[in-house]
DRENDO-1510 file (C-alpha; in Angstrom, 1 decimal, always signed):
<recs>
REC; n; res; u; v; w
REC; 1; UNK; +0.0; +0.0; +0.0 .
REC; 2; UNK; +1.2; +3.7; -0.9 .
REC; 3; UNK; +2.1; +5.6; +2.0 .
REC; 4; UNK; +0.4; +9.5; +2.0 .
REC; 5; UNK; +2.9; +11.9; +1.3 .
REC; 6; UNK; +4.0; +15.4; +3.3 .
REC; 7; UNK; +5.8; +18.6; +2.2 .
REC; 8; UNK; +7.7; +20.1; +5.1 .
REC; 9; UNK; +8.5; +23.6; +3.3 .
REC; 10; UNK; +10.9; +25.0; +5.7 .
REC; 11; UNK; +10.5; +29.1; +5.7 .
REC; 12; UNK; +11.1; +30.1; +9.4 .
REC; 13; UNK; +13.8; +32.1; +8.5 .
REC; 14; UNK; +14.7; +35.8; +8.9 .
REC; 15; UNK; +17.0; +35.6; +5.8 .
REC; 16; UNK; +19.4; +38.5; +7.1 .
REC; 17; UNK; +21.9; +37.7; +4.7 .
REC; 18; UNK; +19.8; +38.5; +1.4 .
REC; 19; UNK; +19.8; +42.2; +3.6 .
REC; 20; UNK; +16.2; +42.9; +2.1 .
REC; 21; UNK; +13.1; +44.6; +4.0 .
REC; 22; UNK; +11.8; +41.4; +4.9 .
REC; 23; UNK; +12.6; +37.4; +4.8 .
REC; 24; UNK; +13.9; +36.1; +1.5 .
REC; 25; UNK; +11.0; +33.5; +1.3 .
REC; 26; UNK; +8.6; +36.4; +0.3 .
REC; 27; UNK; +10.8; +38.3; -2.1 .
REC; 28; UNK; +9.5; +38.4; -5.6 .
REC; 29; UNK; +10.9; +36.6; -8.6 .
REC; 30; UNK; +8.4; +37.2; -11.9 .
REC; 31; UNK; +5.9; +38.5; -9.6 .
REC; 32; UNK; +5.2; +35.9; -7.1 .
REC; 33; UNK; +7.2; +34.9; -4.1 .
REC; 34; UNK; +9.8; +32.7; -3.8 .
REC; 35; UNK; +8.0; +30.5; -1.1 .
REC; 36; UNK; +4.9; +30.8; -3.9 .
REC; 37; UNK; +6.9; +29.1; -6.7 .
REC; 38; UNK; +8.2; +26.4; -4.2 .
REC; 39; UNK; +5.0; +25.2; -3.1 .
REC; 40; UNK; +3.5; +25.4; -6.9 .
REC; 41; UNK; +6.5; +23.5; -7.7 .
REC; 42; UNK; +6.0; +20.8; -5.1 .
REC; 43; UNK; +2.1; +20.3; -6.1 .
REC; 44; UNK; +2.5; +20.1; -9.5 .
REC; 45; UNK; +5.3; +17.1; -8.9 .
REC; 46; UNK; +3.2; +15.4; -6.6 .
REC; 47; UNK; -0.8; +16.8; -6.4 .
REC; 48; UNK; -1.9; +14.7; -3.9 .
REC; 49; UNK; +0.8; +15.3; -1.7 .
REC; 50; UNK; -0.3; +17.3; +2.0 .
REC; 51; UNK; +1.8; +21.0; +2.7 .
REC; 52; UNK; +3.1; +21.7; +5.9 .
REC; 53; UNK; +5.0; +25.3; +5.6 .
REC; 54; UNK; +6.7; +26.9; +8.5 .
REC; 55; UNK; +6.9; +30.5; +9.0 .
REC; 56; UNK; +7.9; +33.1; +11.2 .
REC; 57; UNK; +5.1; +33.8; +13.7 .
REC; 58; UNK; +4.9; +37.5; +12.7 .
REC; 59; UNK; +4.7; +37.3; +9.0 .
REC; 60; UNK; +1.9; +34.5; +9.5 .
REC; 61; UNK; -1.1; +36.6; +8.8 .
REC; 62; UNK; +1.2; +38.3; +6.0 .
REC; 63; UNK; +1.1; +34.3; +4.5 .
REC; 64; UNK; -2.6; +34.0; +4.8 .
REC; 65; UNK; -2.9; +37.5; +2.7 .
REC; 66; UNK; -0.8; +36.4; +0.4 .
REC; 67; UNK; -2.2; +33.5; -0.5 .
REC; 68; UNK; -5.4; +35.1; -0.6 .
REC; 69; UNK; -4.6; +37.6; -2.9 .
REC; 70; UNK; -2.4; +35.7; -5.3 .
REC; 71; UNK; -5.0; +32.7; -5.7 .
REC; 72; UNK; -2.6; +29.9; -3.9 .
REC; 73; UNK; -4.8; +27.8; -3.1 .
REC; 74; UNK; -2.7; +24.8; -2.2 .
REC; 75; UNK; -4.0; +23.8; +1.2 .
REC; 76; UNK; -1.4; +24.1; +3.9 .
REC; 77; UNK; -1.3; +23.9; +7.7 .
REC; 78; UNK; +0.9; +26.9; +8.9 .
REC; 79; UNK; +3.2; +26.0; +11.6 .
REC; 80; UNK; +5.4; +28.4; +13.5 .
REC; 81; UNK; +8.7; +28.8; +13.1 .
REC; 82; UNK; +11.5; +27.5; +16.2 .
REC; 83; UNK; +14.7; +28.8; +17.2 .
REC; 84; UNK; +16.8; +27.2; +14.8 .
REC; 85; UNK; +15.7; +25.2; +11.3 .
REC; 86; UNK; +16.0; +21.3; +13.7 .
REC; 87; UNK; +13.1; +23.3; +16.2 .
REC; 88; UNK; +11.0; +24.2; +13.3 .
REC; 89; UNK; +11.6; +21.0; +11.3 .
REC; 90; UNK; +10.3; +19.0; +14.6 .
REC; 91; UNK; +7.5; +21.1; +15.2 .
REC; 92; UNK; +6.4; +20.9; +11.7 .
REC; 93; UNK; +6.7; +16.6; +11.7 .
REC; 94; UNK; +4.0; +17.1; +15.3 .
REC; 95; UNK; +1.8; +17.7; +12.1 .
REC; 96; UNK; +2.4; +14.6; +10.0 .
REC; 97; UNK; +0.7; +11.2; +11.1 .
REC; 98; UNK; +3.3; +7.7; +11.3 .
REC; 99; UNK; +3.0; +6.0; +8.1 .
REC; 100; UNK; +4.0; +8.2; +5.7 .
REC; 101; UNK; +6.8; +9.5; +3.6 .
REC; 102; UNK; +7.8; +12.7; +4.6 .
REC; 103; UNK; +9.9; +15.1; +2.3 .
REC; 104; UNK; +11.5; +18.6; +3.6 .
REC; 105; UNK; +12.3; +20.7; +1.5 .
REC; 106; UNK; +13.5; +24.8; +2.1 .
REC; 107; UNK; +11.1; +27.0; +1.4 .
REC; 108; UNK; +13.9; +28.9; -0.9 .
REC; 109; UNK; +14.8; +26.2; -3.6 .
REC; 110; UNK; +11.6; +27.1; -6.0 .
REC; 111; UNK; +12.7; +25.5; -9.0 .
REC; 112; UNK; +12.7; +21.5; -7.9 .
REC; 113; UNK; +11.7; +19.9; -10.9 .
REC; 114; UNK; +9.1; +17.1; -10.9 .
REC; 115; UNK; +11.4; +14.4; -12.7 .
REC; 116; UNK; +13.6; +14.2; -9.4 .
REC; 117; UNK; +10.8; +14.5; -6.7 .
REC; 118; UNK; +9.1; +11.7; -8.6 .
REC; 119; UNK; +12.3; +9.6; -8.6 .
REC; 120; UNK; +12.9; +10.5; -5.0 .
REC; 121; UNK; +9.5; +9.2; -4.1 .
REC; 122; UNK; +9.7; +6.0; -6.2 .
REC; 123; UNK; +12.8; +5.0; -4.5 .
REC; 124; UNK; +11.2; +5.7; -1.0 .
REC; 125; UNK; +8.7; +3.6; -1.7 .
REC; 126; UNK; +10.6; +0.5; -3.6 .
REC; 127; UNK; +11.9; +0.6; +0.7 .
REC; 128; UNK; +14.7; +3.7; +0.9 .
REC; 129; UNK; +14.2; +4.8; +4.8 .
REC; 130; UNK; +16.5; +8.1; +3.8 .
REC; 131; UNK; +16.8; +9.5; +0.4 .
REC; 132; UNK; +19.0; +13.3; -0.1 .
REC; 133; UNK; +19.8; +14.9; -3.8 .
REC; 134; UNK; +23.8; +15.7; -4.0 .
REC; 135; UNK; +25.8; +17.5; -6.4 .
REC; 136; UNK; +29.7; +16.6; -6.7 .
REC; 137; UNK; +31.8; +19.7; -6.1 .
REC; 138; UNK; +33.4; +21.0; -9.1 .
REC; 139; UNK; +36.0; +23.6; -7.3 .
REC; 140; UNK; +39.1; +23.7; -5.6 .
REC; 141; UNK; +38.7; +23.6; -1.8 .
REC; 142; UNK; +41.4; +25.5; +0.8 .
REC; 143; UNK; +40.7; +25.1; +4.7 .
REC; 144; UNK; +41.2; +28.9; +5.4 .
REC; 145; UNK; +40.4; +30.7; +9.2 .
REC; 146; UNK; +38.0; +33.3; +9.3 .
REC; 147; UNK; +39.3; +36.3; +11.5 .
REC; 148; UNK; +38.8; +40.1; +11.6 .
REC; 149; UNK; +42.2; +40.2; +8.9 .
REC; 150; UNK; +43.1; +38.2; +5.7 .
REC; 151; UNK; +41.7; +34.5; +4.9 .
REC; 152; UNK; +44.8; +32.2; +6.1 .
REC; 153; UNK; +45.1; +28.9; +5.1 .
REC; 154; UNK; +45.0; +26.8; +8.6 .
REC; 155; UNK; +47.8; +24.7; +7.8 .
REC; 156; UNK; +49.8; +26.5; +5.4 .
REC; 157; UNK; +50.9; +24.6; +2.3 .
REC; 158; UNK; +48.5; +22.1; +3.2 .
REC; 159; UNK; +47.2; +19.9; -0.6 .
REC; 160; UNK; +43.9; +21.2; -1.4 .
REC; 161; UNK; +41.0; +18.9; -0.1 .
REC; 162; UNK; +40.1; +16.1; -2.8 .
REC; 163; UNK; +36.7; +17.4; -4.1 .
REC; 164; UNK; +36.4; +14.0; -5.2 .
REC; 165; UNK; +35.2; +13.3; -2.2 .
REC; 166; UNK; +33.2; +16.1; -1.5 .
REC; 167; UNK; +29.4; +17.0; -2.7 .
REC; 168; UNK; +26.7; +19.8; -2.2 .
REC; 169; UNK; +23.3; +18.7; -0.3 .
REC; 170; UNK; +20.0; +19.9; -1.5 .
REC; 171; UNK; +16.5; +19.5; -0.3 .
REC; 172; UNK; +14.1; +17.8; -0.7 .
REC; 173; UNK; +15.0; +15.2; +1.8 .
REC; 174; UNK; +13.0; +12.5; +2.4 .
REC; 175; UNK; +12.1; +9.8; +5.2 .
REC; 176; UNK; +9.5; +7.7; +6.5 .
REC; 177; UNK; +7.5; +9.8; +9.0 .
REC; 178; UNK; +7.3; +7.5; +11.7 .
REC; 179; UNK; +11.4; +7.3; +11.8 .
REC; 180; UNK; +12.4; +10.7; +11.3 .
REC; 181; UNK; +9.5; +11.9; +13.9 .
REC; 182; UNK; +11.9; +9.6; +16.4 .
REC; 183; UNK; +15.0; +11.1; +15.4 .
REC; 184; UNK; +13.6; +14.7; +15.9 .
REC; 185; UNK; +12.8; +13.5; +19.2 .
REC; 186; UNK; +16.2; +13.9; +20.5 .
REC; 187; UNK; +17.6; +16.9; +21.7 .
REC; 188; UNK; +19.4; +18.9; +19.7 .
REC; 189; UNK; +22.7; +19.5; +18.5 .
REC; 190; UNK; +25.1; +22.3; +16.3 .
REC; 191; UNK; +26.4; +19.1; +14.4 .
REC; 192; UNK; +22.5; +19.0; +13.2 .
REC; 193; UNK; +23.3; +20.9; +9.6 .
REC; 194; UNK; +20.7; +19.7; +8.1 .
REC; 195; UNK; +17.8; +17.0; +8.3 .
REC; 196; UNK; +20.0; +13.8; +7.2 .
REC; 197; UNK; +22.4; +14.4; +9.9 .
REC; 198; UNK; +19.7; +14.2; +12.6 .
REC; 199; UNK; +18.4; +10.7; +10.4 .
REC; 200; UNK; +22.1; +9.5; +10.5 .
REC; 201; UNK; +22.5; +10.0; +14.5 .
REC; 202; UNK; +19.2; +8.1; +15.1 .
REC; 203; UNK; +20.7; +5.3; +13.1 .
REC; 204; UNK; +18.3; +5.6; +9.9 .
REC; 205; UNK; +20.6; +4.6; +7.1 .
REC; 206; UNK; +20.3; +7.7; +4.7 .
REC; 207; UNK; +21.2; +7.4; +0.3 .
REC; 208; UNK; +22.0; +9.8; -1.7 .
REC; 209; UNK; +20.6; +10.8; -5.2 .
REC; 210; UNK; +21.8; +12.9; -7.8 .
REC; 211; UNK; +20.4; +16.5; -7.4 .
REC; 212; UNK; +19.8; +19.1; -9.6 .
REC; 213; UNK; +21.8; +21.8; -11.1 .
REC; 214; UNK; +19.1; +24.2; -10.9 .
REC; 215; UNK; +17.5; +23.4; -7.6 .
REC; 216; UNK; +19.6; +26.5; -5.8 .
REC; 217; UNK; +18.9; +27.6; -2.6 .
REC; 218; UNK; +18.2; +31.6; -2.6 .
REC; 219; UNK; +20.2; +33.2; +0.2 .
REC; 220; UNK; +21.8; +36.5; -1.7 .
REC; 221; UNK; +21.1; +39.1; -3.8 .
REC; 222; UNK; +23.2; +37.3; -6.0 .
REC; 223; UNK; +21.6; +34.2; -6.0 .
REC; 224; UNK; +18.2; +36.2; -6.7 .
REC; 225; UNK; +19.4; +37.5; -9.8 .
REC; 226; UNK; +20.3; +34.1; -11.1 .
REC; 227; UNK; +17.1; +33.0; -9.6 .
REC; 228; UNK; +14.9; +35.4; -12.3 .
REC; 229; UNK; +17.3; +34.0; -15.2 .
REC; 230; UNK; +16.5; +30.7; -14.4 .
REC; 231; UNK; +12.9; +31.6; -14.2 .
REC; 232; UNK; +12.8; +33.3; -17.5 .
REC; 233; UNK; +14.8; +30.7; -19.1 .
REC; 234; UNK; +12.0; +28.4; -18.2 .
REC; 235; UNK; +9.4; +30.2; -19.4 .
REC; 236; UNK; +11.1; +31.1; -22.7 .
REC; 237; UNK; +11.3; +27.1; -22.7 .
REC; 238; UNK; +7.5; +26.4; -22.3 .
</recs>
């Protein structure tokens, strides 16, 4: 038997490094949010899939407008917004019944395509427990220290790190409810970086996918511009 599937679209955050009038979620990319085109992304992947979206607790009733005015009528329950991402995440997952597959995914990557949500959620049910979208790293990596002065390499002369060995996580990330409700349980902890390291400490073996080029999470003003050529490109495509 299929198991119901839930969207955890994480947007609690105060996105202080985009240095815009309010969170990055709700800036405007072709005229409607970024947290608008995520969800509309997510439904149209998977339309019988059930939204859970966390928010800040003040820009709530902002949401509710929002969605009122701009005709997004995908039904979500609104959740508040923790301390850090792991307290929203596990306040989100209260909202989510055992038995199903749960995927989280942050509220700022709006252009997941359907082709790798569908392959995510084929894979999670064919018995995956944990499933996460990587890219490989394509740079040269240097272990530098941060200070008020110049970047210094930690160990100077040191090889560069084998990027080989080293990939990119995206979202969504996905898990059976009932497992990664237990994991979430637990208190939490600054190695928590993102929802498969919480899986991995509970002991729920976690695989890994190829991602998606495009699937970029929208955290500067940078990324924002490449965010509206990406959306144009698209709709030049279509």
């Amino acid at each position: 038997m299929e198991r119901p599937v839930y969207f955890i679209v994480s947007a609690g955050g105060s996105g202080t490094r985009m240095g815009a009038g309010k969170p990055k979620q709700f800036l405007s990319i072709g005229g409607k949010s970024i947290l608008h085109l995520t969800i509309e992304a997510l439904h149209e992947a998977a339309p019988e899939a059930r939204f859970v979206t966390v928010l800040p607790k003040e820009h709530l009733p902002y949401w509710k407008q929002y969605c009122l005015e701009h005709n997004l009528t995908v039904p979500q329950i609104l959740v508040e917004g923790g301390l850090t991402r792991f307290h929203s995440v596990k306040a989100a997952l209260e909202k989510v019944p055992d038995g199903a597959i749960v995927a989280i995914h942050d509220g700022v990557r709006p252009f997941i395509s359907a082709t790798l949500v569908n392959e995510m959620l084929q894979k999670m049910e064919e018995g995956c427990r944990g499933l996460v979208p990587c890219l490989p790293a394509t740079d040269t990596f240097k272990v530098l220290c941060r200070g008020e002065g110049p970047l210094l390499e930690l160990v100077p002369g040191a090889a560069p790190v084998d990027r080989q060995t080293l990939f990119s996580v995206q979202t969504p990330q996905m898990f059976l409810s009932e497992e990664i409700k237990l994991a979430y349980s637990a208190a939490y902890n600054v190695s928590y970086t993102d929802d498969s390291s919480v899986a991995a400490a509970s002991g729920i073996p976690v695989q890994f996918i190829p991602g998606d080029k495009f699937n970029i999470k929208i955290t500067t003003p940078e990324d924002l511009v490449l965010a509206g050529a990406i959306k144009a490109d698209i709709e030049n495509e279509n």
